[in-house]
N, C-alpha and C positions, 0 to 999 in steps of 0.2 A: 541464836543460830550463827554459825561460822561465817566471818568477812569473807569474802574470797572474789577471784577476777572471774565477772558473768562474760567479758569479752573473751570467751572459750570459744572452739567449735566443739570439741569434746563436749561442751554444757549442752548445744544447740543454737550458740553463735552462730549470727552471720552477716554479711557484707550487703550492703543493698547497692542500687543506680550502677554506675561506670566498675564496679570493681565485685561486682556481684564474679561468683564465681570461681573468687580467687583465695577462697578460704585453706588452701593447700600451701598458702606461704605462711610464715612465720608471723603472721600478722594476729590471729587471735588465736597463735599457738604457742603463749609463753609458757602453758605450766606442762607441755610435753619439750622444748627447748629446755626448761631450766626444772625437771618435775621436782627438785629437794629446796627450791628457791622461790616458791611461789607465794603468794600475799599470805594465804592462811596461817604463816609464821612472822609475818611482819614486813620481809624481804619484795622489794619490789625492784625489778628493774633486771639490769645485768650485774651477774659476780664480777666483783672488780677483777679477777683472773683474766675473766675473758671480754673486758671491756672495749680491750683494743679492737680497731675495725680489722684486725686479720685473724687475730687470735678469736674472735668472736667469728668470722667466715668459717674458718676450720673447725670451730664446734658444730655448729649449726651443721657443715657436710656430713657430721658421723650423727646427728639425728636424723637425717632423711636424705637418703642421695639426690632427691630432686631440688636441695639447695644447692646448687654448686658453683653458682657464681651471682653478680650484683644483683641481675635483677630477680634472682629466683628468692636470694636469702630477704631482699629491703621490698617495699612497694613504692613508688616514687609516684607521687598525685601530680598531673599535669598541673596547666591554667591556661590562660588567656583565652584563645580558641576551643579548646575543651571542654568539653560537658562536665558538669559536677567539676567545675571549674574549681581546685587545689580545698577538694571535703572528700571526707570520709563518712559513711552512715553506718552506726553496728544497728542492727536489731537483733536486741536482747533474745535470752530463752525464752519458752512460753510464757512460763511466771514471772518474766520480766522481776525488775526489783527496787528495791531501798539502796539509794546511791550513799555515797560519801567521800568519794573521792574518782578522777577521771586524770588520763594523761595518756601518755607513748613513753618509748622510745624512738629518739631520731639519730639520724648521724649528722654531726654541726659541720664537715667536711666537704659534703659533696653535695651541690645542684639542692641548694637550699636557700631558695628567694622570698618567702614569705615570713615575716620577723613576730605575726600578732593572730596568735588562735582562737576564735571564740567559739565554745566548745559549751553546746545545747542539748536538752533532754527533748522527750518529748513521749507523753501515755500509748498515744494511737500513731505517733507519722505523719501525723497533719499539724499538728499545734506544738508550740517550739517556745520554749522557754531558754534565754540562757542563763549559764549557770557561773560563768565568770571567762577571761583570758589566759591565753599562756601564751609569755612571750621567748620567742627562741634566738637564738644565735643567726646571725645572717654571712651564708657562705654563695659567691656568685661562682666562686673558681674548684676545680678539684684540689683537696689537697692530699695530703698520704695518711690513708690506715694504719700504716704501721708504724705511724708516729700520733694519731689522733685517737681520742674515746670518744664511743657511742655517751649519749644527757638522754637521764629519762627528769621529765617533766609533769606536773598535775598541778590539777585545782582541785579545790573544797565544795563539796556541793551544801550549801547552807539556804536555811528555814525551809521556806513551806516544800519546794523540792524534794530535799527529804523526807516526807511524810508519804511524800504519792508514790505508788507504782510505777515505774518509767519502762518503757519497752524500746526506746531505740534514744542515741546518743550520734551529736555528730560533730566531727571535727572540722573549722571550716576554716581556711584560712580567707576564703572569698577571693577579692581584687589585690590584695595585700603580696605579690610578687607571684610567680608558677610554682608555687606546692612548696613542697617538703617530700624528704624519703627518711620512709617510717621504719623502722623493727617490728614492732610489739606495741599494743593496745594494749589500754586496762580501764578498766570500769569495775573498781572496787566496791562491794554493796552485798548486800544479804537477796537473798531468793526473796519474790513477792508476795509468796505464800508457803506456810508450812510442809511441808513435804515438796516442794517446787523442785523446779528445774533437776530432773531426772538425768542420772548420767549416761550416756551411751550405752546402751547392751540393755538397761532397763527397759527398754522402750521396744517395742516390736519392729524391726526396721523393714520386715517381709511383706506388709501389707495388709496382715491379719488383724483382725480386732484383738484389742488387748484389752479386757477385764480389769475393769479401776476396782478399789477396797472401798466400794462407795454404793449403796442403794438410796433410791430417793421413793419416798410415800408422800404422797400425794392427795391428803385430805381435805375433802371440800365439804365447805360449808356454809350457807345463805350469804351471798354476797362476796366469797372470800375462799382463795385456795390457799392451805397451809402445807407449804414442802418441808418435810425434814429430811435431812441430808444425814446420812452414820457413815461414819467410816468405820474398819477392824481395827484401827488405832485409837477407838475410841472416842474421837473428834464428836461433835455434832452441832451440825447449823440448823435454823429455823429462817426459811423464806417466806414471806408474806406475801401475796399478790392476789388482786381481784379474779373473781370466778372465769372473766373472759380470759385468764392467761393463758397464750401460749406454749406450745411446749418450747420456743423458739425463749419466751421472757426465763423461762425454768433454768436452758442453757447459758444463758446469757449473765444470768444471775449466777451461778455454781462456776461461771471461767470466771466472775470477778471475785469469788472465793478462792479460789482453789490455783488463781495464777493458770488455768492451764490455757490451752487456746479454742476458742471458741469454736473457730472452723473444723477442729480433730473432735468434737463429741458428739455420741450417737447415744442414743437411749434404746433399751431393749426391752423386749418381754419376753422372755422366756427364749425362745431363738431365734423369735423376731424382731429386725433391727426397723427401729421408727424414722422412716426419711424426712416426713416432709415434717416439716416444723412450724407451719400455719396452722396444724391441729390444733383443737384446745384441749389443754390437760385433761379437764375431766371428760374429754371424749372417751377416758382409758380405766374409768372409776366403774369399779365392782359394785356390785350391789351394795356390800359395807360403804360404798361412797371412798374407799382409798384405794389408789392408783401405784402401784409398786413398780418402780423400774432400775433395772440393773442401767448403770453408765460403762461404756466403752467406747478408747479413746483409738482414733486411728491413726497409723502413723503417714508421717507425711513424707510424699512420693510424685519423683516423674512419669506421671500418670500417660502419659504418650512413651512407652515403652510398649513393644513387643513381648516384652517378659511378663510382663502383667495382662497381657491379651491384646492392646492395642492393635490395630489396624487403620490401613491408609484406603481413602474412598474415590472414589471415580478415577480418571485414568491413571493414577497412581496405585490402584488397588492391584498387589502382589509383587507390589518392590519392597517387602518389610525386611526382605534379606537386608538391604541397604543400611548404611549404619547411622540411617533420618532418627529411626525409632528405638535404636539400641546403643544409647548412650552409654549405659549402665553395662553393657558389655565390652564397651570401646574404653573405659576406667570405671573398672567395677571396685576396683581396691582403694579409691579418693574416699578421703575422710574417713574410712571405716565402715563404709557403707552408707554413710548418710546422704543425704541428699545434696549433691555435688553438681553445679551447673558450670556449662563453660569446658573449656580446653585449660590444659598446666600450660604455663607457660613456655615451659621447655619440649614441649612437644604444638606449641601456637605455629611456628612456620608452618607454611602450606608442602614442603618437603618432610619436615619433621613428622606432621600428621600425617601422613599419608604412608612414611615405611613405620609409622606405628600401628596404623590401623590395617597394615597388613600382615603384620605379626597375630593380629586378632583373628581374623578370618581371611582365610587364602584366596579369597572369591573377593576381596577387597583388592582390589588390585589395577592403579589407574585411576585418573578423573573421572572417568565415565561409573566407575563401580563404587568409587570412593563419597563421591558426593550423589546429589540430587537435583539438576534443573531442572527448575519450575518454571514452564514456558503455558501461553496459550493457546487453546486449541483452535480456535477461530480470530481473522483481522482485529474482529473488535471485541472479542472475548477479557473478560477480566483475568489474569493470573492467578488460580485457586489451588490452593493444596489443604485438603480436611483430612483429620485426623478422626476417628471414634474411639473413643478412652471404652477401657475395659468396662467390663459388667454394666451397673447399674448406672456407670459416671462418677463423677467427684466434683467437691466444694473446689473451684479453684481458687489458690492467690493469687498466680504467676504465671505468665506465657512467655515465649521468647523462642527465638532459634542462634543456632551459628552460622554462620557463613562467610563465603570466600569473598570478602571485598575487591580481588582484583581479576577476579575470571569472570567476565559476559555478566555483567547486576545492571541491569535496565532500569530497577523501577526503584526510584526513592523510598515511597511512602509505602505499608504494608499496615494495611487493617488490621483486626485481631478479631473476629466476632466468632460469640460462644451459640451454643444451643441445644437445647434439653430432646429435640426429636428431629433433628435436620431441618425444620419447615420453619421456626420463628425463632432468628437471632438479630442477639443482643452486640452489638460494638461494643469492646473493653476497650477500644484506645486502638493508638494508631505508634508504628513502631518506623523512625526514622532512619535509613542509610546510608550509607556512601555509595556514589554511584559511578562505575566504571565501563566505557564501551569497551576499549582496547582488553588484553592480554596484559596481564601485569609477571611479576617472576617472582614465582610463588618458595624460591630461596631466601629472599628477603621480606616476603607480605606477610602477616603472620593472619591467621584468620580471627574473629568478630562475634564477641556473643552480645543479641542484644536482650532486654528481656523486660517485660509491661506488667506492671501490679494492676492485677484487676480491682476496679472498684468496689467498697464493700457491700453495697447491695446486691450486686452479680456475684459475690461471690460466696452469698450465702446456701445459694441454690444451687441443685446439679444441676450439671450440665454432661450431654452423652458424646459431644462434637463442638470441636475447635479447625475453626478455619483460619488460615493466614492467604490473604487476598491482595495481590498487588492490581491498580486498575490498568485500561487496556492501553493507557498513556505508554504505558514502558510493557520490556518482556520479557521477565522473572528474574527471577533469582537462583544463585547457585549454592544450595544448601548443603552443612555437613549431617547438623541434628535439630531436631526439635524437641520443646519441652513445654509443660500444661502439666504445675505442679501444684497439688492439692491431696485433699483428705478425701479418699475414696468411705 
């Protein structure tokens, strides 16, 4: 199978923590930046052509106008006081993969205080292996591009490392000075599995079940269920698992095949799609004792959209005009369609956003139409705003909103709790702010996405409503959108 750079969004790349959302810069877009210069011919980096830091600006402008200047085309990682203090996190495509080599580009010229990279794998996002250092150039002063070259930089990923599966990689410089400003990612490696990491446009990006090349039979036998797995290309696996298996171990077992993601697979029968996954397999076994079921994968989506049916509950219910739940209309063209979280940066000022999201819809128009505050209804009422995700629900990974850091935000802390019928929820986590009483000058502020990985137990289950709750300490917040993103 072909090397090539999995740090794509084209692949299904993407950015986690502080820099989620900004997959629209040139950061895991080198093989649309350079598409005749990309790893799968050996070429890594920048053509020496356009190495220079101006000559390389002005390329990058005539690949996407929304590069068009420092900080649209570089990303610069803070430190000190900052979150995700001077790291970067990719997570891999589905089928994650076989590394062999990791690096950037940086520019050695400008607001680069960090001299020593130590740069980790990791299967799941919790457990972190490193893989070795990269040491860079140390610039505290600006100097000139147009006398300076962009250094791309890597390490070797060696022994057992390369053997395993890796789904997210991070570049850290930790305490070792305030960041780096990056070009281009690479994470050079093979797909984690044969047919893995599907390109863009393969994939259903509409919401619809997509039909995989894959039936699974499901024979059971005294003690013992036997899955075989066929593909149309001929493949075939043999799963082994005790009679009590779930159809949840079935799943589970066929994403460590097949690379894809766990949380996107549904099992069918016939036109019925199987939710709950605490069933046991041979709940679904014929008289013959085998269990036949079509796999279909869903695509993954801001499931708090109005486009897909969402709605807003209690006194919020029939502001969906508002642009809380129609992200996807407010930059429906970001990444191609893919699931795109956050504001571009050139449209982040709180002016910027605002005569753009009036270009969207003419009923947008002003703070008051533009955003959403979320206030209390009672002294000592909690601050609540519920969303109900379309149809049946979705498997969530990710919640999060945007919002105005410097218009009227009371309340620091803001819960997240999910729930499958409005009566019993779960807390995923608690989402930290900045907090502003005064009027800030929203020419200069630019607005704030932030956004919570629900934990994996939670988020194997639907859930039909997502709540964001600030308590009655403070008194709300002033939001642009919300998102609750998962496999319907």
């Amino acid at each position: 199978m072909a090397t090539r750079n999995l740090a794509a969004a084209s692949l299904g790349a993407r950015l986690e923590g502080s820099l989620a959302g900004k997959e629209w810069k040139p950061l895991l877009r080198h093989g649309e930046a350079f598409p005749t210069a990309g790893l799968s011919n050996g070429v890594a980096g920048v053509p020496q052509e356009f190495s220079g830091g101006c000559r390389l600006a002005e390329h990058l402008r005539t690949v996407d106008e929304r590069w068009d200047n420092d900080c649209a085309i570089s990303t610069f990682l803070p430190g000190d006081e900052h979150e995700d203090c001077g790291s970067v996190v990719v997570r891999l495509p589905d089928s994650g993969g076989y590394l062999r080599r990791l690096g950037f580009t940086y520019c050695p010229w400008d607001r680069n205080y960090g001299s020593i990279c130590a740069v980790s794998v990791s299967g799941d996002g919790a457990s972190w292996e490193e893989v070795g250092e990269i040491r860079t150039q140390w610039a505290g002063d600006r100097g000139n591009p147009a006398e300076e070259e962009v250094i791309t930089a890597f390490v070797e990923v060696n022994g057992d490392a390369t053997e395993r599966v890796q789904r997210f990689v991070k570049f850290d410089w930790g305490e070792d000075g305030e960041g780096r400003r990056l070009y281009f990612l690479y994470v050079e490696g093979t797909f984690g599995a044969d047919g893995g990491g599907v390109e863009r446009g393969a994939v259903d990006l509409q919401g619809v079940m997509t039909p995989e090349s894959v039936n699974i039979e499901a024979a059971t036998e005294v003690g013992e269920v036997h899955v075989i797995v066929r593909t149309l290309a001929g493949d075939e696996y043999m799963i082994d698992l005790p009679a009590t298996a779930l159809l949840a171990d079935v799943r589970d077992k066929l994403a460590q095949l097949t690379g894809w993601q766990p949380l996107a697979l549904r099992f069918s029968i016939g036109a019925t799609v199987l939710r709950d996954f605490s069933e046991k397999v041979t709940a679904h076994s014929g008289a013959d004792g085998v269990a036949t079921f079509s796999v279909v994968r869903a695509a993954r989506k801001n499931q708090a959209s109005t486009a897909l049916g969402a709605t807003l509950e209690g006194q919020y219910a029939g502001q969906e005009w508002k642009p809380l739940l129609r992200h996807s209309d407010a930059f429906p063209s970001e990444l191609g369609g893919d699931v795109f979280l956050g504001v571009p940066e050139a449209k982040s000022l709180g002016v910027a956003l605002a005569e753009h999201l009036h270009t969207i819809d003419e009923r947008w128009n002003g703070d008051v139409a533009c955003s959403t505050f979320v206030s209390r209804e009672g002294i000592l009422d909690d601050v609540v705003i519920t969303v109900r995700l379309p149809g049946e629900g979705a498997c969530l990974e990710r919640v999060g909103f945007t919002y105005t850091p410097w218009d009227r935000n009371y309340g620091k802390r803001c819960s997240v709790l999910v729930s499958p019928d409005a009566k019993d929820w779960t807390e995923v986590g608690v989402i930290k702010t900045a907090w502003h009483r005064d009027r800030g000058d929203p020419s200069v502020e630019p607005v704030r996405t932030k956004l919570l990985d629900v934990p994996k137990d939670v988020a194997q289950r639907f859930q039909r409503f997502v709540r964001f709750q600030w308590d009655f300490s403070g008194d709300g917040r002033r939001l642009m959108f919300l998102y609750a993103v998962g496999y319907a």
